[in-house]
N, C-alpha and C positions, 0 to 999 in steps of 0.2 A: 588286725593291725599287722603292721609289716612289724619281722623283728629285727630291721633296721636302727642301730642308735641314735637317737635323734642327734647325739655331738659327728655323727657320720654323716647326716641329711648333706645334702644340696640345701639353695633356697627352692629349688621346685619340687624338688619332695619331700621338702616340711612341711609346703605350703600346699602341697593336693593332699597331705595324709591330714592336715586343722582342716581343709576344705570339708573333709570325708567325717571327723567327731566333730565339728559343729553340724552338720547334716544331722549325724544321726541324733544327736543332744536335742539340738530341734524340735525332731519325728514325735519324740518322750518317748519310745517304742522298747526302750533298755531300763534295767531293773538299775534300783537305785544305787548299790557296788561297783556297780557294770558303768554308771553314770557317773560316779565319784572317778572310776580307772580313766575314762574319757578326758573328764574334765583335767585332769594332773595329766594327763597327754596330751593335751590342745595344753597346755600351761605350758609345758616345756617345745612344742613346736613353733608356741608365738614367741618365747625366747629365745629361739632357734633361728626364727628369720628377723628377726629384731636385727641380732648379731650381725648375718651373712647382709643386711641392707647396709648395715654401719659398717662393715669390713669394705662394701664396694664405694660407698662414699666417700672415704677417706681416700680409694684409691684414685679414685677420679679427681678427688680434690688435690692431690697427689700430681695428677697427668697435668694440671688444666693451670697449678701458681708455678711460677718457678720456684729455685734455689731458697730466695729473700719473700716468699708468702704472695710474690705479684702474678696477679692474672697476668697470663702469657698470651698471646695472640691481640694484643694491644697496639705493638708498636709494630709501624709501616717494614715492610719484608725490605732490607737493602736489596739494591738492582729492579725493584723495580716502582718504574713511577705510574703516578697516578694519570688516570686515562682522561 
């Protein structure tokens, strides 16, 4: 396992390092310590990208209401009229 900290991850490499201990948890091919380490690190990567998915939603939701909570791109652009 990388010794990256998971509160350091991206969501792509939290999300290929759970890819990689669901793999091997999987396999069953890891002694049972070895399995328990895994699992409490697939724990905290899926809470890791749980986070980084709600931090980009908000910002998006963020881009997309304006000021007062309204969808923006609703009302007709002045100058120009309809074809």
């Amino acid at each position: 396992m990388p010794d990256t900290p998971v509160s350091e991850m991206s969501f792509e490499q939290a999300m290929k390092e759970l890819e990689q201990v669901v793999g091997k948890l999987e396999r069953g091919d890891v002694a049972l310590e070895d399995s328990i380490s895994l699992y409490e690190r697939g724990a905290l990567l899926k809470k890791r990208c749980e986070a980084k998915l709600k931090e980009a939603e908000e910002k998006v939701a963020a881009i997309t209401l304006d000021g007062d909570g309204q969808p923006t791109g609703t009302k007709p652009v002045e100058g120009l009229k309809a074809g």
